[in-house]
mmCIF file as gemmi writes it, N, C-alpha and C atoms, coordinates in Angstrom:
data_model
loop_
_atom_site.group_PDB
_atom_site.id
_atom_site.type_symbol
_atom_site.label_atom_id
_atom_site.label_alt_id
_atom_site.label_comp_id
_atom_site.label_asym_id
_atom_site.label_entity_id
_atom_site.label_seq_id
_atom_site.pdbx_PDB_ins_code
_atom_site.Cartn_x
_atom_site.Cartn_y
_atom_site.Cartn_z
_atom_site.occupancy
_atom_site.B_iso_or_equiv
_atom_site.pdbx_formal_charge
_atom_site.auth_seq_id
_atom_site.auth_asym_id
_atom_site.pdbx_PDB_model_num
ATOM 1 N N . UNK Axp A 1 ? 12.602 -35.106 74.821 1 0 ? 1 A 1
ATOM 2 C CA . UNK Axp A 1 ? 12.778 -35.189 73.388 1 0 ? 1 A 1
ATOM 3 C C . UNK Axp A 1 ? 13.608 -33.998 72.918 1 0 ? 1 A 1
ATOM 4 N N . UNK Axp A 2 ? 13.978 -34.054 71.705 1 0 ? 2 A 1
ATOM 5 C CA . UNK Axp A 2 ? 14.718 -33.173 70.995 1 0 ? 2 A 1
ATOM 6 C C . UNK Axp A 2 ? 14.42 -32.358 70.012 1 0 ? 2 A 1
ATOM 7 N N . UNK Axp A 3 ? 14.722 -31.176 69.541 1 0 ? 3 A 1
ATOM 8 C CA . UNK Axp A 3 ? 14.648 -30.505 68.51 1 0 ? 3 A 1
ATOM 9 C C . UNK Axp A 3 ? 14.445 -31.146 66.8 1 0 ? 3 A 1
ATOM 10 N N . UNK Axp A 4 ? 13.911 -31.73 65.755 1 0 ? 4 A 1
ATOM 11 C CA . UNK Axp A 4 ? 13.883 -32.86 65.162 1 0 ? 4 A 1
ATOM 12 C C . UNK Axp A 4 ? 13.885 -31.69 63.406 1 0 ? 4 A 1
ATOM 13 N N . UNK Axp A 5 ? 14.289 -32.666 62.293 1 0 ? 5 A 1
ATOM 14 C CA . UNK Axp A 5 ? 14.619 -31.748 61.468 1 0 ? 5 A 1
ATOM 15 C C . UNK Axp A 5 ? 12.917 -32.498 60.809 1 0 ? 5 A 1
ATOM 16 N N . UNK Axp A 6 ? 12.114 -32.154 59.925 1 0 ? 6 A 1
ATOM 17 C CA . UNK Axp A 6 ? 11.042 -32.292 59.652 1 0 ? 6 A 1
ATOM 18 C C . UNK Axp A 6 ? 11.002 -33.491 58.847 1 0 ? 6 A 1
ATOM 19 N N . UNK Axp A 7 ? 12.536 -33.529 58.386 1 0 ? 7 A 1
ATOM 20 C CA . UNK Axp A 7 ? 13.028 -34.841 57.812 1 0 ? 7 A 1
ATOM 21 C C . UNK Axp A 7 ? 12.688 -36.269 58.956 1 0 ? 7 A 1
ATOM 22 N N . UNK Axp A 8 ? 13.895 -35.666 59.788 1 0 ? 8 A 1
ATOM 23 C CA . UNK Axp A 8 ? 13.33 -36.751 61.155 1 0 ? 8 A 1
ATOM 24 C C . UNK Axp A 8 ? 12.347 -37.101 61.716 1 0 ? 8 A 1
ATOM 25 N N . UNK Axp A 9 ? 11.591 -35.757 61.681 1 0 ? 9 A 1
ATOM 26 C CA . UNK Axp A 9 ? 10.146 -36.073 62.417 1 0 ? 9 A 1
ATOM 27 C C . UNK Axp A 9 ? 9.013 -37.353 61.695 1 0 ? 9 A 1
ATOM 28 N N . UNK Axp A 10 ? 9.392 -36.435 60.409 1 0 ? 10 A 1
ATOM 29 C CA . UNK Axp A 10 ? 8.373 -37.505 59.171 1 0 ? 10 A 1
ATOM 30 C C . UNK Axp A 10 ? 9.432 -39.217 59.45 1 0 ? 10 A 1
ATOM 31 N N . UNK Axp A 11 ? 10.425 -39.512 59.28 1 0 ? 11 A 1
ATOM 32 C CA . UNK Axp A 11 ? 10.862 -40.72 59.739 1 0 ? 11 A 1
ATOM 33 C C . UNK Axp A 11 ? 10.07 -41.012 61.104 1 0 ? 11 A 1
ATOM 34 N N . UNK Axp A 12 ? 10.141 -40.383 61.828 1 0 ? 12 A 1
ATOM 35 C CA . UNK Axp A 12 ? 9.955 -41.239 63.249 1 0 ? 12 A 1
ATOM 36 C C . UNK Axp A 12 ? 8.098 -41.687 63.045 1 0 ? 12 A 1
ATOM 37 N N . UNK Axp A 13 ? 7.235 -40.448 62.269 1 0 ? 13 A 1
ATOM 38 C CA . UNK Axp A 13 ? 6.061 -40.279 62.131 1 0 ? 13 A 1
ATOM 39 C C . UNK Axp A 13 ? 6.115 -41.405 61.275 1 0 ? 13 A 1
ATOM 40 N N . UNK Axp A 14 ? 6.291 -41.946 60.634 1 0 ? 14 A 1
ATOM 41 C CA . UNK Axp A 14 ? 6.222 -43.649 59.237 1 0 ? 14 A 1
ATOM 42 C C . UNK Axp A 14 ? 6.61 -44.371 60.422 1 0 ? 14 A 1
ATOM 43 N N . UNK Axp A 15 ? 7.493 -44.476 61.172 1 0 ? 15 A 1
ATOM 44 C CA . UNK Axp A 15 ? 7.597 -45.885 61.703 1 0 ? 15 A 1
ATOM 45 C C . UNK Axp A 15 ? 6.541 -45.92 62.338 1 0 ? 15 A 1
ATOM 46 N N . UNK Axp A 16 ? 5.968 -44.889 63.641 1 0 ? 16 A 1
ATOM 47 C CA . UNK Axp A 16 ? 5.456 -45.417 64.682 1 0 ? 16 A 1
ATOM 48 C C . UNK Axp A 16 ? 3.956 -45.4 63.849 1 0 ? 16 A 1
ATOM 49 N N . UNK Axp A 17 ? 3.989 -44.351 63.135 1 0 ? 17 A 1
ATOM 50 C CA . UNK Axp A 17 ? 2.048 -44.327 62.469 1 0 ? 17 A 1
ATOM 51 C C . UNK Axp A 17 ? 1.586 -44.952 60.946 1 0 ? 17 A 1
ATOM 52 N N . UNK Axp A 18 ? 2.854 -45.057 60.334 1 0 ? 18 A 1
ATOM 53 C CA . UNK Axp A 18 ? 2.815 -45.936 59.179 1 0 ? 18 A 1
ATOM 54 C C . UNK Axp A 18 ? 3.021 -44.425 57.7 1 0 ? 18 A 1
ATOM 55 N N . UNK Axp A 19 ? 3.178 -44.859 56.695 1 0 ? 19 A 1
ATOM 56 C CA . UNK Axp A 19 ? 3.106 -43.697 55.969 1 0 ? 19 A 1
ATOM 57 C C . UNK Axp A 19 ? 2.04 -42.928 55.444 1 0 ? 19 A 1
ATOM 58 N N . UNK Axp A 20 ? 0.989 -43.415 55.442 1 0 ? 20 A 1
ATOM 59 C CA . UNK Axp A 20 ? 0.138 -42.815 54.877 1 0 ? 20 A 1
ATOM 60 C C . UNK Axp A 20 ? -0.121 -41.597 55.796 1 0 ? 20 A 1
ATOM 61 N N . UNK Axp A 21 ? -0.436 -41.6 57.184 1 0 ? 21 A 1
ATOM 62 C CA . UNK Axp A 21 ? -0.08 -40.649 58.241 1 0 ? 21 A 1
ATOM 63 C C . UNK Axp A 21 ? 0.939 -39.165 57.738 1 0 ? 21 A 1
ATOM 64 N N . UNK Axp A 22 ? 2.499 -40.058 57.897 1 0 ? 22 A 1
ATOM 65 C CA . UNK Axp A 22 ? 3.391 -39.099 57.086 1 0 ? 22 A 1
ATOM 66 C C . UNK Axp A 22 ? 3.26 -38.506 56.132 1 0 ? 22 A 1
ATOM 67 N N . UNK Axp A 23 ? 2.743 -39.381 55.196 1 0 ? 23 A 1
ATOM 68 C CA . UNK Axp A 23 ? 2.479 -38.485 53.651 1 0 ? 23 A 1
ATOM 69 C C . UNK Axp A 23 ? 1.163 -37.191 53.994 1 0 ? 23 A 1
ATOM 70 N N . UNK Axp A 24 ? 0.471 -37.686 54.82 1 0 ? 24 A 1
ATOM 71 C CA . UNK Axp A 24 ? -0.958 -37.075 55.214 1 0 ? 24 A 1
ATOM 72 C C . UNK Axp A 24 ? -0.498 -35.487 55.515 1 0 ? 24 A 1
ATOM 73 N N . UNK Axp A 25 ? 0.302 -35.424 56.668 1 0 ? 25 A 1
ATOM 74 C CA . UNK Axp A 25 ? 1.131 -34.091 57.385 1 0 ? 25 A 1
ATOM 75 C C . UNK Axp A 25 ? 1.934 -33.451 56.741 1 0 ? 25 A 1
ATOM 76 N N . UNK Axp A 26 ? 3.188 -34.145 56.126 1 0 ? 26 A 1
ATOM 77 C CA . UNK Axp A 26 ? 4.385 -33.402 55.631 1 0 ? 26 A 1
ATOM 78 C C . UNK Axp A 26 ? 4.096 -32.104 55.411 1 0 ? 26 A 1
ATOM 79 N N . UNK Axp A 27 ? 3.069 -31.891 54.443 1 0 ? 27 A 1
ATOM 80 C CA . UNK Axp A 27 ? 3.305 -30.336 54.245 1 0 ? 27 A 1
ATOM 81 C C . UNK Axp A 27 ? 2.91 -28.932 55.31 1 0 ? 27 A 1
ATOM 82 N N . UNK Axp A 28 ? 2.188 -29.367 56.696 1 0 ? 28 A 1
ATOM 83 C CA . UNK Axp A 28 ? 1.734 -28.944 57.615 1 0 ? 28 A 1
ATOM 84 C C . UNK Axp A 28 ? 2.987 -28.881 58.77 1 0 ? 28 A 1
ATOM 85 N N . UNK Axp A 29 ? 3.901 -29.699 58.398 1 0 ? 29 A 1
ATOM 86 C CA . UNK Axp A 29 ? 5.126 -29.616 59.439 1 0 ? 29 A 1
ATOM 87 C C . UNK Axp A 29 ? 6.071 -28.428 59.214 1 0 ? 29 A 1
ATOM 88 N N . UNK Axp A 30 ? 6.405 -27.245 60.223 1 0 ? 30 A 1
ATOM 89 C CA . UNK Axp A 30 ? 7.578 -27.008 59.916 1 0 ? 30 A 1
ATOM 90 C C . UNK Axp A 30 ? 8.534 -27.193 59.958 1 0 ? 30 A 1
ATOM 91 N N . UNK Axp A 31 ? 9.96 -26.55 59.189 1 0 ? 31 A 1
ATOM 92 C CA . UNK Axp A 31 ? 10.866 -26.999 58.924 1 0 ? 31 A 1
ATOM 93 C C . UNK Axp A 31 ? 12.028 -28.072 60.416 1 0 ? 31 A 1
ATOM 94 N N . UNK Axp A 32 ? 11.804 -27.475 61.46 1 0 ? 32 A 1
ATOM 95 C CA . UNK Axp A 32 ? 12.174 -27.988 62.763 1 0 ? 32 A 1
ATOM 96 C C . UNK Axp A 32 ? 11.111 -28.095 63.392 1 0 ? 32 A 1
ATOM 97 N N . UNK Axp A 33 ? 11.215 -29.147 64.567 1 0 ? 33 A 1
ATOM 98 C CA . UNK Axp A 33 ? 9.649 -29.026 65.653 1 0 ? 33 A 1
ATOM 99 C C . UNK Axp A 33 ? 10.302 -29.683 66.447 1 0 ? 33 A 1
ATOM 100 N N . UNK Axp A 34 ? 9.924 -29.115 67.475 1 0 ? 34 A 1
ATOM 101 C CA . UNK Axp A 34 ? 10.614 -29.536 69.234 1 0 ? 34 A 1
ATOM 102 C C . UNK Axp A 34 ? 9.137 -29.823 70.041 1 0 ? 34 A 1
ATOM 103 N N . UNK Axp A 35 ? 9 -30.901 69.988 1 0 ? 35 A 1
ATOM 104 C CA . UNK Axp A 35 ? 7.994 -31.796 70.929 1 0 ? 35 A 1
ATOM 105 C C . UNK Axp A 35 ? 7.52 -31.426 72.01 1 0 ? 35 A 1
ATOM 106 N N . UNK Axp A 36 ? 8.395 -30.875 72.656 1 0 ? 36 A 1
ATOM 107 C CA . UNK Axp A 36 ? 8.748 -30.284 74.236 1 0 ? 36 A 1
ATOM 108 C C . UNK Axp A 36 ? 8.211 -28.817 74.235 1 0 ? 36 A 1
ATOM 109 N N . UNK Axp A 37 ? 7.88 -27.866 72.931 1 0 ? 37 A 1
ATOM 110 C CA . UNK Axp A 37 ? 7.818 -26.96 72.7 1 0 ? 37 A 1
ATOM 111 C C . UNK Axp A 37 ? 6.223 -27.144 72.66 1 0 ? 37 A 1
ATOM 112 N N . UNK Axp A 38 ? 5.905 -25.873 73.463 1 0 ? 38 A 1
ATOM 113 C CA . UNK Axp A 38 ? 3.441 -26.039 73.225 1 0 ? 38 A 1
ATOM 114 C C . UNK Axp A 38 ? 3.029 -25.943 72.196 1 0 ? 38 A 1
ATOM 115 N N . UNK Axp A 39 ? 3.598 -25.029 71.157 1 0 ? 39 A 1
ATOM 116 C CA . UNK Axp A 39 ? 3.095 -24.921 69.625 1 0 ? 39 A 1
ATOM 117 C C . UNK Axp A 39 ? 3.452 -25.951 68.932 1 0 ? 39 A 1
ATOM 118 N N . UNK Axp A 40 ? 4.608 -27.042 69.114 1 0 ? 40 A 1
ATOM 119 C CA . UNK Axp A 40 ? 4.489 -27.836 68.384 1 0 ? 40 A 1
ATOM 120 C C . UNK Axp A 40 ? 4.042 -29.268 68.608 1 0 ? 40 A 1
ATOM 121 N N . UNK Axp A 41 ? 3.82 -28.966 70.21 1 0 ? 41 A 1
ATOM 122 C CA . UNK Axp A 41 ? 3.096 -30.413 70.424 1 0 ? 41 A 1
ATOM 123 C C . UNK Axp A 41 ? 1.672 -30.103 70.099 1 0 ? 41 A 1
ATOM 124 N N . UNK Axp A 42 ? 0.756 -28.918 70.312 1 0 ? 42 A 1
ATOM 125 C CA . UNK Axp A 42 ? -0.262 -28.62 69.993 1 0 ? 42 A 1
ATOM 126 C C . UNK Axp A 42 ? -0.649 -29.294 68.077 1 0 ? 42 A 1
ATOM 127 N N . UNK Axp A 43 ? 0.539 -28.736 67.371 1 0 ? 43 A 1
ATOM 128 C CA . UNK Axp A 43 ? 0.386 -29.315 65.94 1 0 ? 43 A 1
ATOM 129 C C . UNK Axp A 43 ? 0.226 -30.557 65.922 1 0 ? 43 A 1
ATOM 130 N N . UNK Axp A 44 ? 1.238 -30.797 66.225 1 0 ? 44 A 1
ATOM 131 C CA . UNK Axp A 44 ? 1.356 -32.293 66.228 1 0 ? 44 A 1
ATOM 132 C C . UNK Axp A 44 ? -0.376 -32.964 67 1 0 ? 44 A 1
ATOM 133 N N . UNK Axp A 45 ? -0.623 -32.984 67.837 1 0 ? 45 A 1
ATOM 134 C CA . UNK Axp A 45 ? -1.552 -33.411 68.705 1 0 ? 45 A 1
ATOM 135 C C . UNK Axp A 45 ? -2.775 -33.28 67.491 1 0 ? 45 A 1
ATOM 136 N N . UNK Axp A 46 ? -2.959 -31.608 66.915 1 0 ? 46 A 1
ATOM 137 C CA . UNK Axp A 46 ? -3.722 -31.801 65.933 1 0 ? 46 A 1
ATOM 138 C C . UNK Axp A 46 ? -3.919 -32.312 64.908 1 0 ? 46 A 1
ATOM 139 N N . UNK Axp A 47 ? -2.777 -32.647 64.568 1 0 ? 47 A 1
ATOM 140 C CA . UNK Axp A 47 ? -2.586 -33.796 63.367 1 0 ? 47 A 1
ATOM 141 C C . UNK Axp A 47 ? -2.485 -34.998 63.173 1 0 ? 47 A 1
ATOM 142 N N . UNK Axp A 48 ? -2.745 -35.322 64.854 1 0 ? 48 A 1
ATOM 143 C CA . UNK Axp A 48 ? -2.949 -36.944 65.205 1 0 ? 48 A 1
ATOM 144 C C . UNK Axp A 48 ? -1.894 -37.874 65.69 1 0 ? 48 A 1
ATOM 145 N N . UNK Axp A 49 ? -1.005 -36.667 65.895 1 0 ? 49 A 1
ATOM 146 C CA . UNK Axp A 49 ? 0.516 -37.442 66.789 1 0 ? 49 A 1
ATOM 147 C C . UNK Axp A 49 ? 0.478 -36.986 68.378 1 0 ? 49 A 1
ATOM 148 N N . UNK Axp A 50 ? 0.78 -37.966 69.22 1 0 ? 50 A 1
ATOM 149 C CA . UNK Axp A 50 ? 1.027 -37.695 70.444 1 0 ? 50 A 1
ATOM 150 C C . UNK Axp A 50 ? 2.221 -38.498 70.946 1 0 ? 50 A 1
ATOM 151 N N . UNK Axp A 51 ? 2.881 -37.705 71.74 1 0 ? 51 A 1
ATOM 152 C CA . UNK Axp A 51 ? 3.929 -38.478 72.416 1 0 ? 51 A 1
ATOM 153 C C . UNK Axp A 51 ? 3.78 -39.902 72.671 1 0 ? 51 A 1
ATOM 154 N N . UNK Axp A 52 ? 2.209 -39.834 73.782 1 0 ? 52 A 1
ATOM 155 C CA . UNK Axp A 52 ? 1.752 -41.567 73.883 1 0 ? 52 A 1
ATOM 156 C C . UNK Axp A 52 ? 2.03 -42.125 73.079 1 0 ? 52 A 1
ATOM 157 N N . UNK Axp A 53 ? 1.33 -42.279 72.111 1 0 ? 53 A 1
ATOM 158 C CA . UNK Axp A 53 ? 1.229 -43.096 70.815 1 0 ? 53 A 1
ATOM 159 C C . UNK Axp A 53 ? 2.815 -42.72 69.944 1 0 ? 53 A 1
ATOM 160 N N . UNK Axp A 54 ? 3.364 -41.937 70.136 1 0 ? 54 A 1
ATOM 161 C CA . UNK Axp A 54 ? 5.089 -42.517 69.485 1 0 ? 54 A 1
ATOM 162 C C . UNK Axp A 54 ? 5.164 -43.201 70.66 1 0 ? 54 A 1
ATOM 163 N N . UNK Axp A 55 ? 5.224 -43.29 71.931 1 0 ? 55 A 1
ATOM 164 C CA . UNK Axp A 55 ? 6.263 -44.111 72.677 1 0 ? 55 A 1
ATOM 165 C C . UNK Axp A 55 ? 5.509 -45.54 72.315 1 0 ? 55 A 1
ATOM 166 N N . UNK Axp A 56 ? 4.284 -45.869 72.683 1 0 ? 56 A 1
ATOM 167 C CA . UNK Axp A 56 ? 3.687 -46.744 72.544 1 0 ? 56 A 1
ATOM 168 C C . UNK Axp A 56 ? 3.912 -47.293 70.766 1 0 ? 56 A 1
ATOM 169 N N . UNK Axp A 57 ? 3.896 -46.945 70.11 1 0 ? 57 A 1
ATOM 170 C CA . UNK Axp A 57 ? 4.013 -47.64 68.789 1 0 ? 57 A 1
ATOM 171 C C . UNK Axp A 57 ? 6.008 -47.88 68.808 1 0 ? 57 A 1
ATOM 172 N N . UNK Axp A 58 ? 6.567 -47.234 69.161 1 0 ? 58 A 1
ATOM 173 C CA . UNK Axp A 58 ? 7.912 -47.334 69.097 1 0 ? 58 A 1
ATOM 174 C C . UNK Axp A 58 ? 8.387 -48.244 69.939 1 0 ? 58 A 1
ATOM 175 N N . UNK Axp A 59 ? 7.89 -48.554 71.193 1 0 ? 59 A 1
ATOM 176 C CA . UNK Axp A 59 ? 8.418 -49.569 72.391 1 0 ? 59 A 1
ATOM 177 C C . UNK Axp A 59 ? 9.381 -48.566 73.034 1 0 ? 59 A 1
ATOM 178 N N . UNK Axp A 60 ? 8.964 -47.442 73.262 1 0 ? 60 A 1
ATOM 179 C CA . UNK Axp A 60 ? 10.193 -46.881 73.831 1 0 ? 60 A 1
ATOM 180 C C . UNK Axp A 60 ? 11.426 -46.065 73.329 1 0 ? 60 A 1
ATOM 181 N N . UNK Axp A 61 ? 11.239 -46.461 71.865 1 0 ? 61 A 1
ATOM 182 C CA . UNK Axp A 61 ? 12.645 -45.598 70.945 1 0 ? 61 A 1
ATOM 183 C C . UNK Axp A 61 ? 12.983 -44.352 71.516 1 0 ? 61 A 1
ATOM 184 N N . UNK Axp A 62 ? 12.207 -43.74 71.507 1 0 ? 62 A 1
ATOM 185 C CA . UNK Axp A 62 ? 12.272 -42.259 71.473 1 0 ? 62 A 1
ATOM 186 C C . UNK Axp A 62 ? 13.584 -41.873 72.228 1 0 ? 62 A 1
């Protein structure tokens, strides 16, 4: 995965988890987050996003 602008992230976060999810986080995201990075998969993970579940809700997009 890639470096993602918080803009992007919240897009990819509505498709695969729906918005209420997105709306839920936004303000807990910072401004960039790199997936690949431990602090931000750790966030993420705590906030109820995991790689699994994007690939799995996406079919693969990623």
């Amino acid at each position: 995965m890639a470096i993602h602008t918080k803009a992007e992230a919240l897009a990819i976060i509505r498709r695969a988890y729906g918005p209420d999810l997105a709306d839920s986080i936004a303000g807990q995201l910072p401004d960039q987050i790199d997936p690949d990075n431990e602090a931000d998969a750790d966030l993420l993970f705590r906030l109820g996003v995991t790689r699994e579940g994007l690939v799995d809700s996406l079919g693969g997009e990623l």
